[in-house]
Backbone bond lengths (Angstrom), bond angles and torsions (degrees), N, CA, C in turn:
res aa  C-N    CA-C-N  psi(-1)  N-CA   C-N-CA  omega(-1)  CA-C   N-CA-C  phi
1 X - - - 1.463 - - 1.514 111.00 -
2 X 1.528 118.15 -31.90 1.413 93.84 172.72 1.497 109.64 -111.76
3 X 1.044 114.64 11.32 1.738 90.46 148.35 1.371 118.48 -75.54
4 X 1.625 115.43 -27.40 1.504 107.10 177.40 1.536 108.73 -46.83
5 X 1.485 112.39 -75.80 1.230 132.75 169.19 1.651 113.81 -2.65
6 X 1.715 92.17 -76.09 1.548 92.34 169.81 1.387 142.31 -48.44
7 X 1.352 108.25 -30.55 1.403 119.45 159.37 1.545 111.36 -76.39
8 X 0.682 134.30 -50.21 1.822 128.03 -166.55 1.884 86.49 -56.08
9 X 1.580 118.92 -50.35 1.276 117.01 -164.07 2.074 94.01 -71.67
10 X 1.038 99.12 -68.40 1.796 87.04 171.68 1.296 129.57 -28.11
11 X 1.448 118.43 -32.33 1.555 125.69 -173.11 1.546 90.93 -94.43
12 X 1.330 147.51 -42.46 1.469 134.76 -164.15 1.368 93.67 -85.02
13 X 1.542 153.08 -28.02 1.412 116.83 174.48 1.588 105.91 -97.94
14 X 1.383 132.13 13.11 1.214 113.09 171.07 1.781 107.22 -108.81
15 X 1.079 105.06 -0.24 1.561 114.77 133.41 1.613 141.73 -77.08
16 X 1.415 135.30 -39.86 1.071 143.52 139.89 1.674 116.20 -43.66
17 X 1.158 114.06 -28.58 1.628 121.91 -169.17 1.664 102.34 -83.07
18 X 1.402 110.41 -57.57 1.487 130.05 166.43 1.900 95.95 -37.66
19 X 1.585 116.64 -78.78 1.621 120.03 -150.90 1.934 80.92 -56.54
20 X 1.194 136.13 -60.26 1.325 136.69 -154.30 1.918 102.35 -55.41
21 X 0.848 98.92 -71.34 1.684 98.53 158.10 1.209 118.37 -9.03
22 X 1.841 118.26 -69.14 1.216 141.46 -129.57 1.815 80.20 -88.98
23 X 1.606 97.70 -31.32 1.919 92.82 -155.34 1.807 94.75 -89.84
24 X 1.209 101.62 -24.50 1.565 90.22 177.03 1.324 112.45 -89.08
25 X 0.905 119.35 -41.46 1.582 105.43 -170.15 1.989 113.92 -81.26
26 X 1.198 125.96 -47.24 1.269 153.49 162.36 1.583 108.96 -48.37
27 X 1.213 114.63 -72.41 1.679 112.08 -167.23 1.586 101.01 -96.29
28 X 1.060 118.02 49.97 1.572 110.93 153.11 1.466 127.17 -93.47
29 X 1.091 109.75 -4.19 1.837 120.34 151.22 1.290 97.76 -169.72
30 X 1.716 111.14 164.41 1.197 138.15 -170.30 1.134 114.04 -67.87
31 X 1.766 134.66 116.68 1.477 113.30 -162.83 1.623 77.63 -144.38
32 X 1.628 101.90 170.26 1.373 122.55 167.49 1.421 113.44 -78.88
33 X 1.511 135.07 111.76 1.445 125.41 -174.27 1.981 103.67 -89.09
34 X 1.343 117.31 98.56 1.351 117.48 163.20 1.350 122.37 -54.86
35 X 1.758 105.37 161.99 1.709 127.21 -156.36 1.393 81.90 -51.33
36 X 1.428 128.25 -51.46 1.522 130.10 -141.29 1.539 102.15 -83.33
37 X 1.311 134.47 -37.35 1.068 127.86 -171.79 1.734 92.23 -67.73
38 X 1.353 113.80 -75.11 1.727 125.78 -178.89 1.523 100.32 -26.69
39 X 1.346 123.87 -45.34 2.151 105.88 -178.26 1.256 93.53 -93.25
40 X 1.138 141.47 34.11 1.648 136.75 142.85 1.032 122.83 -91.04
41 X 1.441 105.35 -42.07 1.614 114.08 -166.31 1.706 84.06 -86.30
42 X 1.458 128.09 -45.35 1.319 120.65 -168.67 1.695 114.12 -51.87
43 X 2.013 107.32 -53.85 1.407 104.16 158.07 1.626 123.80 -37.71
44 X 0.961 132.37 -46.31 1.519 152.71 -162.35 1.564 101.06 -62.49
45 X 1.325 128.38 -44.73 1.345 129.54 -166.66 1.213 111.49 -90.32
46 X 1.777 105.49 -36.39 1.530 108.29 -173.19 1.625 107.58 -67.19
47 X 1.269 99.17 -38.89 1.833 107.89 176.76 1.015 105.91 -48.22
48 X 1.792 140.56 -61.12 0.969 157.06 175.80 1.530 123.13 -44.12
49 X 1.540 113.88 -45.31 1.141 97.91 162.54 2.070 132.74 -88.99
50 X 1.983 93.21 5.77 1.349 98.50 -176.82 1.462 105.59 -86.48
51 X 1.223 113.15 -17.13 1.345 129.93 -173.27 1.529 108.85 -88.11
52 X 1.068 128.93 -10.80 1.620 148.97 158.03 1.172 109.30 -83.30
53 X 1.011 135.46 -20.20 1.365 143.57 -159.26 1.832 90.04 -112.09
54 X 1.162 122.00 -50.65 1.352 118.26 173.22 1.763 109.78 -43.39
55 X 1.455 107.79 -42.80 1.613 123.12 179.73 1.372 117.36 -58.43
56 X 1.449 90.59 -40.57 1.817 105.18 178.10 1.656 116.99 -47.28
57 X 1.717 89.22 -53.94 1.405 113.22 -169.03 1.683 123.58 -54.40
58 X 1.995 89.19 -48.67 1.589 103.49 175.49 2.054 112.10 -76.69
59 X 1.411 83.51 -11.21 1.623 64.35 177.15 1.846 122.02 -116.83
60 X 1.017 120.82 -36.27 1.281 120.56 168.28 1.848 115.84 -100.45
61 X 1.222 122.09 -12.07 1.429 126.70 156.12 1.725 109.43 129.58
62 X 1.380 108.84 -170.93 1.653 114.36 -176.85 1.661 106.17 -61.42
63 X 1.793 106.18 -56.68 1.590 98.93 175.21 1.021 139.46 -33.46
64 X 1.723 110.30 -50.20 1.043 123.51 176.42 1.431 129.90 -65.88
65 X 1.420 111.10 -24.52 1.441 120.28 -162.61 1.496 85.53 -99.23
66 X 1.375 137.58 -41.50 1.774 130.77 165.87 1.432 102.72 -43.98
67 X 1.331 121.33 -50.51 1.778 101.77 -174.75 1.379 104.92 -70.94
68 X 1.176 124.57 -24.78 2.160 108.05 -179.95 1.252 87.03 -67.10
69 X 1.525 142.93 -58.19 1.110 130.14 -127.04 1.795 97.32 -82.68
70 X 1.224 100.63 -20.24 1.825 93.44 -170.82 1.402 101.29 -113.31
71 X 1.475 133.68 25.91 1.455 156.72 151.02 1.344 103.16 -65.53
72 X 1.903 107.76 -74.66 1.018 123.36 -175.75 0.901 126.03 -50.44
73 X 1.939 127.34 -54.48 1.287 133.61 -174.80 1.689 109.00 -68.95
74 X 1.187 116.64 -21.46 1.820 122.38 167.96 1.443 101.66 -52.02
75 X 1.500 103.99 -78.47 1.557 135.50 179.53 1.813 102.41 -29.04
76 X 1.168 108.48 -71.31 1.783 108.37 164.80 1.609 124.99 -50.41
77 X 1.110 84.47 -9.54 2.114 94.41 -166.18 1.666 86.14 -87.76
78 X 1.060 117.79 -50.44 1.358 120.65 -154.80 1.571 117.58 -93.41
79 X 1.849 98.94 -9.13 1.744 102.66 163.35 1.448 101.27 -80.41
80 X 1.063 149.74 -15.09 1.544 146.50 175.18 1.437 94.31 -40.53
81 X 1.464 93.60 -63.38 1.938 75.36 -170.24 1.491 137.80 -74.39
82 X 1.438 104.12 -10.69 1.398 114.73 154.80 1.467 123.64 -43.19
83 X 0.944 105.19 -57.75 1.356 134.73 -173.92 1.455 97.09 -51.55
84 X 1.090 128.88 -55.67 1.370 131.13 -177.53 1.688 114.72 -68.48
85 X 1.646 110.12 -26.87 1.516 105.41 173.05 1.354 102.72 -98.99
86 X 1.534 153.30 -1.14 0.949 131.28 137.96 1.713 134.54 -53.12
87 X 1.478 95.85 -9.45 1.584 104.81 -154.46 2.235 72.56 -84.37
88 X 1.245 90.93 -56.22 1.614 107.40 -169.50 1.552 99.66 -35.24
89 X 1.565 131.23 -63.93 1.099 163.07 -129.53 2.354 88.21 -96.66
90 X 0.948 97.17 -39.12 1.513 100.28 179.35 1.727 112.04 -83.73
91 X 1.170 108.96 -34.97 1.336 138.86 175.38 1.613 95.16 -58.92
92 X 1.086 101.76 -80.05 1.901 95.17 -168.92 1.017 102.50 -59.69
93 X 1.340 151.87 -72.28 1.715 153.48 174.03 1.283 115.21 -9.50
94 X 1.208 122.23 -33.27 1.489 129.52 -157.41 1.505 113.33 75.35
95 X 1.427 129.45 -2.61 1.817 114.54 -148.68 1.439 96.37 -72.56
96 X 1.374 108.12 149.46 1.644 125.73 -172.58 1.635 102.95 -84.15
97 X 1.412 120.74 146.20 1.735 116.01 -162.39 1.562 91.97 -59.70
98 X 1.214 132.15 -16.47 1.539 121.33 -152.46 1.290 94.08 -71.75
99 X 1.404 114.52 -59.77 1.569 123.37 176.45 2.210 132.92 -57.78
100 X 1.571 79.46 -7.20 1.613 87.72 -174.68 1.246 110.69 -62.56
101 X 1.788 116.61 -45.89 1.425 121.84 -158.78 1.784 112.94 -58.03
102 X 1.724 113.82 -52.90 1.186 126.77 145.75 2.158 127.68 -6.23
103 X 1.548 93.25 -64.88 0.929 112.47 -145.60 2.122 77.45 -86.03
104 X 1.025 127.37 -8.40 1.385 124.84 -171.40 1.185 100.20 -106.71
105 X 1.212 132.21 -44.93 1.470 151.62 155.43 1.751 97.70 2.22
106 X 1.399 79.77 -81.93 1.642 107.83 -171.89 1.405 123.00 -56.90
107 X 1.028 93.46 -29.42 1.840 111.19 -173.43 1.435 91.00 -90.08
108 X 1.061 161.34 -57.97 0.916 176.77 -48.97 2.227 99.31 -175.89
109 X 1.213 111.33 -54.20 1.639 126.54 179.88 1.612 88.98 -64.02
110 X 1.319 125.72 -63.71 1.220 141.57 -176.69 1.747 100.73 -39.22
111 X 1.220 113.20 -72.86 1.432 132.01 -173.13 1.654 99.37 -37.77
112 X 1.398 109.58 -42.72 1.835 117.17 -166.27 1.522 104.42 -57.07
113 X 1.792 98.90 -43.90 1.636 108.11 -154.34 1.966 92.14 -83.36
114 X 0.808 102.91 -32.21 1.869 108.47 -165.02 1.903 107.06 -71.74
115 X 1.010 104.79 -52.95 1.581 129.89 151.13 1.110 95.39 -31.25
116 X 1.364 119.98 -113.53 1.710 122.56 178.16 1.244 110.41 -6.86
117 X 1.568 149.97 -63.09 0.931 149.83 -133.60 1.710 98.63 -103.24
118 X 1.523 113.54 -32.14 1.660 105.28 163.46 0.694 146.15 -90.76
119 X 1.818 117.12 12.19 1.172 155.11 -164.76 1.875 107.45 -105.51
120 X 1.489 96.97 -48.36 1.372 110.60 -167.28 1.877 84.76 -72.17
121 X 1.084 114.96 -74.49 1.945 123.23 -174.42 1.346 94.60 -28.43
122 X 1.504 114.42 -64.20 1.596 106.60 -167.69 1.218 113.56 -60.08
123 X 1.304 149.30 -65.67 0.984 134.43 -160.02 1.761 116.00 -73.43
124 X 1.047 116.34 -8.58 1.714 128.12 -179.89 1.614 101.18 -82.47
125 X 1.844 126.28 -34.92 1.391 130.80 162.27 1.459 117.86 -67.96
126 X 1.453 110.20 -35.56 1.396 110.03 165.14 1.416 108.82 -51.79
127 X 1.417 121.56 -68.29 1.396 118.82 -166.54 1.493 109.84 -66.85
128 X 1.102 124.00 -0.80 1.301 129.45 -163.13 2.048 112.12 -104.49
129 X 1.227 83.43 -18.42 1.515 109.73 -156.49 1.281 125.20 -163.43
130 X 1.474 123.10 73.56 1.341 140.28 -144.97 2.096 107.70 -60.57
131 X 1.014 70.24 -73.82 1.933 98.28 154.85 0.955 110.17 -20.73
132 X 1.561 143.38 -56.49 1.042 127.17 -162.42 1.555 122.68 -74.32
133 X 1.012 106.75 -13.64 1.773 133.50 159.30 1.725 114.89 -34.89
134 X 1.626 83.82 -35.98 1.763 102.21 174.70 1.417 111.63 -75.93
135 X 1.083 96.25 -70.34 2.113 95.16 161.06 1.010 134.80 -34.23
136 X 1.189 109.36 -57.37 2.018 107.39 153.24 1.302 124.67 -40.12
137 X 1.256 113.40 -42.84 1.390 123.92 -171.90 1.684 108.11 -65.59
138 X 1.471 111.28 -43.02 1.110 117.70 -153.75 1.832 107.42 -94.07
139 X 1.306 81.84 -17.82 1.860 102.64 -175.84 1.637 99.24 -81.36
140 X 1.614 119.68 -48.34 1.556 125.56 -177.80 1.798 112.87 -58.30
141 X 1.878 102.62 -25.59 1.413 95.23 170.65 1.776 121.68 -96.00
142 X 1.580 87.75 5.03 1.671 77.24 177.54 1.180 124.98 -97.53
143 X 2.154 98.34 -10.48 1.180 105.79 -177.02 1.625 101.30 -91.65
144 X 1.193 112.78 -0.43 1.658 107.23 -166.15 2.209 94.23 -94.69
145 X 1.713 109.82 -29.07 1.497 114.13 154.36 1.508 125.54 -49.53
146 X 1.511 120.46 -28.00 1.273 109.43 -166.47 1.609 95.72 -104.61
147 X 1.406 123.70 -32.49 1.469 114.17 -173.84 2.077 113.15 -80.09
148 X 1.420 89.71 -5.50 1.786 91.87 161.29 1.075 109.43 -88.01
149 X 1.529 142.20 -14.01 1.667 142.92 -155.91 1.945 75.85 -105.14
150 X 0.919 124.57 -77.98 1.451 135.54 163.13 1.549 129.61 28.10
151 X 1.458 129.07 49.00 1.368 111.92 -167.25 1.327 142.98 -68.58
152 X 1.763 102.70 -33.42 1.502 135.56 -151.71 1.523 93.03 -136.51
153 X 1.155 109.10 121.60 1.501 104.96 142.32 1.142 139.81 -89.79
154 X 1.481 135.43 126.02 1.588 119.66 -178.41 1.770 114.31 -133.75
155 X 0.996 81.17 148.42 1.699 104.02 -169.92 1.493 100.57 -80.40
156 X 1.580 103.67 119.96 2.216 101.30 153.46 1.486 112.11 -143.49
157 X 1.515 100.22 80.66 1.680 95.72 -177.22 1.737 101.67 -74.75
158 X 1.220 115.29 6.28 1.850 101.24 154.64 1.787 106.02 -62.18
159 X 1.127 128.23 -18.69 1.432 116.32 -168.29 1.194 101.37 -130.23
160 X 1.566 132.66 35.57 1.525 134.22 129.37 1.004 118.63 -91.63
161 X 1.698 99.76 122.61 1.436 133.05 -157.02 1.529 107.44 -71.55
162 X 1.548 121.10 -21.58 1.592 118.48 157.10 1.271 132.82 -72.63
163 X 1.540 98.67 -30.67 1.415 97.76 167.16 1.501 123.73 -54.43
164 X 1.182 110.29 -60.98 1.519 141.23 157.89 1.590 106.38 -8.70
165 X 1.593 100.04 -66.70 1.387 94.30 -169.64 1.765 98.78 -90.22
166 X 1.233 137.63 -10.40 1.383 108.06 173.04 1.314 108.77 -78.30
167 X 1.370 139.44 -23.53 1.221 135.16 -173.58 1.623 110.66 -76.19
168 X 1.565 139.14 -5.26 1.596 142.14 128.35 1.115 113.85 -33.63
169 X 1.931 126.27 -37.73 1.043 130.35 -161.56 1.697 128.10 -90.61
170 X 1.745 85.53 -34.08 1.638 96.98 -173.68 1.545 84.94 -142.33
171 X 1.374 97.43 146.08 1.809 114.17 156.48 1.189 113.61 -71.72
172 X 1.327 123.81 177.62 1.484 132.11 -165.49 1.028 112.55 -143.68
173 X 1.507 145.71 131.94 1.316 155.64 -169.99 1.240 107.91 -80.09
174 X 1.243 128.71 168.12 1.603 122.74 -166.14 1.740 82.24 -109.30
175 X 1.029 132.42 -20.41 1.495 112.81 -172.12 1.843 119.29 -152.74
176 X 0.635 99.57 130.64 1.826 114.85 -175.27 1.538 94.79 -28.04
177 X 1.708 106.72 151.51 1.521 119.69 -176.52 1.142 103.43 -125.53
178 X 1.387 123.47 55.19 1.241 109.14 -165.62 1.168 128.65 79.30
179 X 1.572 127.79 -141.99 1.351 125.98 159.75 1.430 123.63 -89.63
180 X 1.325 133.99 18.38 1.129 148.48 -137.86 1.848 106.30 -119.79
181 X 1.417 100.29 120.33 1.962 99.08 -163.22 1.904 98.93 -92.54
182 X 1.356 132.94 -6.07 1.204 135.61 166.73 1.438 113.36 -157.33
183 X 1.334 102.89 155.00 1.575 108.35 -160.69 1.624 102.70 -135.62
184 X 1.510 122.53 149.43 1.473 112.91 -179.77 1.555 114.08 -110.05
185 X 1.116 142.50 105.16 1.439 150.54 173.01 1.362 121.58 -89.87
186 X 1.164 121.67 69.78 1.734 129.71 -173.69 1.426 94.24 110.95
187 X 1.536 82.14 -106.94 1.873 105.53 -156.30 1.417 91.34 -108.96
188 X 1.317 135.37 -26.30 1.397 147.89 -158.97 1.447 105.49 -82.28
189 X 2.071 123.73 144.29 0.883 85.86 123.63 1.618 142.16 -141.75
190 X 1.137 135.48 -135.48 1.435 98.85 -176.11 2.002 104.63 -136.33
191 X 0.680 86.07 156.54 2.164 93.71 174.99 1.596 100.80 -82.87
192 X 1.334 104.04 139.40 1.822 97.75 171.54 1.620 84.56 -110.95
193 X 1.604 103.51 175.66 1.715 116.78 179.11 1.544 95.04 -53.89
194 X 1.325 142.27 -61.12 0.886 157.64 -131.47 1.256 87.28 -68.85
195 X 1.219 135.73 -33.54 1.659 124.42 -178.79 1.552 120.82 -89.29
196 X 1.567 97.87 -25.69 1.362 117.35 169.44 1.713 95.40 -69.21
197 X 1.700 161.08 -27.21 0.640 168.68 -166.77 1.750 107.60 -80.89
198 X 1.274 114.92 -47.12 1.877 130.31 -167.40 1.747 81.33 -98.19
199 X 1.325 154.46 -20.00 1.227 127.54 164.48 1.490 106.53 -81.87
200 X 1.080 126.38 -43.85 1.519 111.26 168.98 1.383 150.51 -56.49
201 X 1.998 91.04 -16.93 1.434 103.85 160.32 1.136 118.50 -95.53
202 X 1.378 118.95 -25.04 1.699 130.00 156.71 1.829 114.42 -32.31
203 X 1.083 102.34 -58.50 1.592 110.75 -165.71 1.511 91.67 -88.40
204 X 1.053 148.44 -34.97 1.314 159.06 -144.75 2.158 94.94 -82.75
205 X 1.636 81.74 -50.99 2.324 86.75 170.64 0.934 90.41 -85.26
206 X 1.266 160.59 11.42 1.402 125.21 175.63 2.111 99.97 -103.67
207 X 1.459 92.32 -23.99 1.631 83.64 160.56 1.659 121.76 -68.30
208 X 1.388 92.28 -44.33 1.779 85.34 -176.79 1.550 114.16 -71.80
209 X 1.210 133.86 -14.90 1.426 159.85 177.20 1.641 86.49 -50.39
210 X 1.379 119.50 -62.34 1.916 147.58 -158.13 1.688 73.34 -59.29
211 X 1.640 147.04 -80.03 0.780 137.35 -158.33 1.370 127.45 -67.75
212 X 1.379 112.41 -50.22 1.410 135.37 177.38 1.391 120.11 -33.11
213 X 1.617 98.04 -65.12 1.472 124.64 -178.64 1.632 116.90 -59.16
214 X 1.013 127.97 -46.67 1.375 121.05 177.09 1.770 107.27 -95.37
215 X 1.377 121.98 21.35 1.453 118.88 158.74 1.187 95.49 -88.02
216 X 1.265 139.53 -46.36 1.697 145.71 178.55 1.289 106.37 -16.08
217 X 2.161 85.10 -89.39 1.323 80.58 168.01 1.533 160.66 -35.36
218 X 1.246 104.90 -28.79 1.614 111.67 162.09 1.329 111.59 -57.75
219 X 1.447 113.05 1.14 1.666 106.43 -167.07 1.960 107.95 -109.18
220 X 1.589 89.92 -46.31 1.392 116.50 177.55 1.501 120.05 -141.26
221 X 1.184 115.92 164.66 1.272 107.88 160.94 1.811 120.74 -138.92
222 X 1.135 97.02 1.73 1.490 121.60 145.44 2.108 113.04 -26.54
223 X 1.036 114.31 93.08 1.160 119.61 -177.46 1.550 114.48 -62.00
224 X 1.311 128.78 -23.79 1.000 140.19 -173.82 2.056 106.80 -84.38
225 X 1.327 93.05 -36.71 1.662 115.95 -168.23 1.653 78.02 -66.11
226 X 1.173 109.32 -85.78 1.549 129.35 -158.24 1.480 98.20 -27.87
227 X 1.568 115.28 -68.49 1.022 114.03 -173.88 1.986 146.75 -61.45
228 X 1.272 90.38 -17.62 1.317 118.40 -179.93 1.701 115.37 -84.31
229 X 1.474 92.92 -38.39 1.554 96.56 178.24 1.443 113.63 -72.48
230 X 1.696 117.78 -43.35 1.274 142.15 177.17 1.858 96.01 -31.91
231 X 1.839 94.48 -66.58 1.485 92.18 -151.22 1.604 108.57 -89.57
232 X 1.502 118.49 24.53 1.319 124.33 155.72 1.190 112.59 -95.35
233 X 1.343 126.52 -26.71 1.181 128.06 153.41 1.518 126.64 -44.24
234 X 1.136 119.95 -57.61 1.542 147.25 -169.87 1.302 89.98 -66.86
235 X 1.664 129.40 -58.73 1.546 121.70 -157.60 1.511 105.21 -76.57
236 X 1.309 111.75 -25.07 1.706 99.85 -178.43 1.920 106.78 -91.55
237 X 1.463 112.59 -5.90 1.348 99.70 174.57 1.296 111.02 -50.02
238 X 1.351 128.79 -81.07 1.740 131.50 -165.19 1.612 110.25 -31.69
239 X 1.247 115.86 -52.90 1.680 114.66 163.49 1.565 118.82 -44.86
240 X 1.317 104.95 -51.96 1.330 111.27 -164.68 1.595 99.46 -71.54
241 X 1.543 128.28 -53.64 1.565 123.41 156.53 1.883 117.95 -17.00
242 X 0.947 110.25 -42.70 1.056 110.14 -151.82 1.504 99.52 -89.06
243 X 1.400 107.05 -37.47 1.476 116.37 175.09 1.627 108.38 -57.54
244 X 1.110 108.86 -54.73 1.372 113.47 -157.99 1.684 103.09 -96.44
245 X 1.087 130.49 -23.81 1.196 128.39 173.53 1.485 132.77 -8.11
246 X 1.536 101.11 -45.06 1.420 117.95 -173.87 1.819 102.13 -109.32
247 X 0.762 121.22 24.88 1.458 119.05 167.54 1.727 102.43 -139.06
248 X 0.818 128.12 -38.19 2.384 136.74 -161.61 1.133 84.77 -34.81
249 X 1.699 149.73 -43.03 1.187 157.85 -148.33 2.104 107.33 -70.77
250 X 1.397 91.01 -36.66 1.047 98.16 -163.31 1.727 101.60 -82.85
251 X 0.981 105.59 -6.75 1.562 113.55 -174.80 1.298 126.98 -85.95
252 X 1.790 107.08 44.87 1.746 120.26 -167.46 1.424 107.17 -44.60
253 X 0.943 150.19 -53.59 1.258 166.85 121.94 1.485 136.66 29.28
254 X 1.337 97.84 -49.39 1.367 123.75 -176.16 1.765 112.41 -69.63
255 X 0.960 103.10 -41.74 2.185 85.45 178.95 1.171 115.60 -77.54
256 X 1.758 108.98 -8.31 1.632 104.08 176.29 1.377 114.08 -75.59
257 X 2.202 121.59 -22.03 0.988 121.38 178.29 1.841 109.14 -80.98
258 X 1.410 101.35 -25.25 2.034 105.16 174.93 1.482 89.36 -36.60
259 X 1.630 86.77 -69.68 1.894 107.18 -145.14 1.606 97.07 -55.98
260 X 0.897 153.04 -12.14 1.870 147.31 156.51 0.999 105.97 -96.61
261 X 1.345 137.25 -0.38 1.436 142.18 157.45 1.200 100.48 -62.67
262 X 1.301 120.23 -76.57 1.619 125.52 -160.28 1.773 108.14 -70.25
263 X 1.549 100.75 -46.99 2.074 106.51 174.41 1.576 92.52 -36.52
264 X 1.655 113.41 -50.16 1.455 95.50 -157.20 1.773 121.55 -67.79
265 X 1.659 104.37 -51.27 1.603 111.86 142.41 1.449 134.65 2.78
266 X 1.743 96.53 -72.37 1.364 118.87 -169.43 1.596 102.96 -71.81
267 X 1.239 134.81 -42.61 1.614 153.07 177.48 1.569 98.57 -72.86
268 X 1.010 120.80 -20.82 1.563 124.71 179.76 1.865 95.63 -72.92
269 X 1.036 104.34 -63.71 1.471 121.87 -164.75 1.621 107.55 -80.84
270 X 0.981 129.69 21.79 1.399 152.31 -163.55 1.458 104.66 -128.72
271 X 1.038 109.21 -75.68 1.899 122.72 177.67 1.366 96.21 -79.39
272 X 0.960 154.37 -31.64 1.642 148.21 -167.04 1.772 101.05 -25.50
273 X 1.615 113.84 -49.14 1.456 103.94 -163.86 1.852 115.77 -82.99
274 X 1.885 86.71 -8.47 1.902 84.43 170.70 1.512 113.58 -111.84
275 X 1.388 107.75 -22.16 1.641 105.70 -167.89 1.907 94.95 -141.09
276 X 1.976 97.14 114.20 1.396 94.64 -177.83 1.515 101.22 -85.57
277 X 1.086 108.09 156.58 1.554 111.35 173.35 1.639 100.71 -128.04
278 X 1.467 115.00 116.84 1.183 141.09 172.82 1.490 110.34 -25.30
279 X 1.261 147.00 137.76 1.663 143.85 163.42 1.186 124.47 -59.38
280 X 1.884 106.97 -25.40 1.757 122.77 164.46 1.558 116.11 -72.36
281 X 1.369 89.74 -35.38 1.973 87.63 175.45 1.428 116.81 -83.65
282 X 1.602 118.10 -20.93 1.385 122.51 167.06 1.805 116.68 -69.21
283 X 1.375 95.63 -37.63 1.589 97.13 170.24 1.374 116.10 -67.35
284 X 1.325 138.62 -44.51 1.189 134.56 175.24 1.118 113.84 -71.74
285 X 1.823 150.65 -19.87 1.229 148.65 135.77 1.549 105.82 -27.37
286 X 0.999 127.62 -57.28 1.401 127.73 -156.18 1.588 104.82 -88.94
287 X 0.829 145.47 -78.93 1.420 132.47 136.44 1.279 136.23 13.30
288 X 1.964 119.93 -56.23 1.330 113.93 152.80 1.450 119.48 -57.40
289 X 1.679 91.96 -63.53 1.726 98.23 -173.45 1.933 111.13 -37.27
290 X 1.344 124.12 -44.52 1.405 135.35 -158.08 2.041 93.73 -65.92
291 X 1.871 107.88 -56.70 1.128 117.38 176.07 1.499 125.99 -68.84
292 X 0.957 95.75 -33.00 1.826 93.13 171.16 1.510 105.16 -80.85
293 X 1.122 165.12 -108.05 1.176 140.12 146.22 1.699 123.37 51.81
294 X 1.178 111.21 -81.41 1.503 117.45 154.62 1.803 112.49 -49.52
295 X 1.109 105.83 -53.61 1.528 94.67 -166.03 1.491 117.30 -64.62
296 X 1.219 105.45 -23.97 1.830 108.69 171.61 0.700 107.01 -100.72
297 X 1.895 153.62 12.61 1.070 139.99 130.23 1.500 120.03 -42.33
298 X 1.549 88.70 -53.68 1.770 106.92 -179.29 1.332 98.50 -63.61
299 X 1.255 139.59 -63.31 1.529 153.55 -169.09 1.646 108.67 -27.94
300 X 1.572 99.14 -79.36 1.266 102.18 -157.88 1.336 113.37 -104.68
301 X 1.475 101.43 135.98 2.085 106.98 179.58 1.038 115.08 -29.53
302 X 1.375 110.70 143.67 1.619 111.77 -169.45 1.923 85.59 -87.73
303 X 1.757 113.79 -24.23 1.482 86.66 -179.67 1.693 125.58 -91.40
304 X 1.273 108.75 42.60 1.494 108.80 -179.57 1.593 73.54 -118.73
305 X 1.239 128.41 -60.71 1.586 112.47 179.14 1.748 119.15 -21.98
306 X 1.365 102.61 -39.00 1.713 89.93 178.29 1.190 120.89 -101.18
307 X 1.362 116.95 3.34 1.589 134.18 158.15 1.596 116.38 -68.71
């Protein structure tokens, strides 16, 4: 029990240590983050969490360190598509790239604490409530049915219900202040878009969180597993955005490999009590499905696609 301890406490300040870093050195003014910096920092995380994964290995064993590793690579499989509704979500806003990194930053700190908190519920209902393992299962294939039917994504933060209610709370500026998420005018003070921008990506992970989080579980239920992989996931998204930003488009392909990503997940956690399926054969499911997927994106003309 207290080596657990020690690690959960080891992993939360060398996370806090990392975002503090990130905010001092990085966000001291609004800059454009280039392809080359974004596959550095993107190399940088993946190392980081393979090199955790080395930790995994020496300390609780091979099993264990196979479920982070095929946590994680899910968990990464399934920020792809984030990535693509932030691009959407930046797109309608107008925000200029200088201001994006900021604005992910935050969403992103947010994502750590919100995460945590659906991580901790879920797995305490798991133990609480065996069954519900079934619901996940059955919920991961309905959501993995609707994002294959799925063509277009579209954005209406008029009909997010947080937005909604913070804007009762604070007025709103007609135009961006810079990098700045509230501003003081007299006695008042006021919301710029830019904050209206970090609640929409706020609520925006906490939907994909609804999916994400109980594919895990089909993997582990290790609270420590779940969580660790999650937020290596989460910390290399904003890098990885940035990398891929200008290509995700090209990746027609890719939600058809999510959506058999998660069917497979969800069917994982379905049969679990008649047919086990190994954590090595679940890792290599996720992995093909993620790479094959990509490769016929890349593969085939996007103009026979509209033929």
């Amino acid at each position: 029990m207290t080596n657990e301890w020690m690690a959960w406490c080891g992993f939360i300040l060398f996370v806090l240590a990392m975002l503090a870093f990130d905010l001092g050195v990085f966000q001291r003014k609004g800059r454009v983050i280039s392809v080359r910096e974004s596959l550095l920092w993107t190399g940088f995380w993946i190392v980081l969490a393979l090199l955790f994964n080395l930790g995994i290995y020496w300390w609780k064993g091979s099993q264990i360190a196979a479920e982070f590793l095929t946590a994680y690579l899910l968990e990464k499989s399934l920020s792809m598509d984030n990535i693509f509704v932030f691009l959407l979500i930046f797109s309608y806003f107008g925000v200029s790239p200088g201001h994006q990194h900021k604005v992910l930053f935050w969403g992103i700190l947010g994502a750590l604490i919100l995460r945590g908190v659906f991580i901790v519920a879920g797995v305490a209902l798991i133990r609480q409530f065996e069954w519900i393992l079934y619901f996940f299962g059955a919920f991961l294939i309905y959501t993995a049915f609707k994002m294959m039917r799925k063509k277009d994504k579209e954005i209406h933060p008029e009909k997010n219900p947080v937005l909604k209610l913070f804007q009762k709370f604070f007025p709103l500026t007609e135009s961006y202040e810079g990098d700045r998420f509230f501003v003081k005018r007299g006695a008042q003070y006021f919301a710029t878009p830019l904050m209206v921008v970090l609640l929409v990506i706020e609520t925006t992970d906490v939907v994909f969180a609804v999916d994400s989080i109980p594919a895990v579980f089909g993997v582990t239920l290790d609270p420590f597993i779940v969580y660790t992989s999650n937020i290596f996931a989460i910390l290399g998204l904003r890098a990885l955005y940035f990398a891929l930003a200008g290509i995700i488009a090209k990746f027609r392909y890719l939600h058809y490999g999510l959506a058999a990503l998660l069917a497979f997940i969800g069917l994982k956690m379905l049969i679990s009590d008649f047919v086990h399926i190994p954590t090595g054969v679940a890792l290599g499911v996720v992995a093909c499905l993620l790479l094959v997927s990509i490769a016929i994106s890349l593969l085939v003309p996007a103009n026979r696609v509209k033929q």
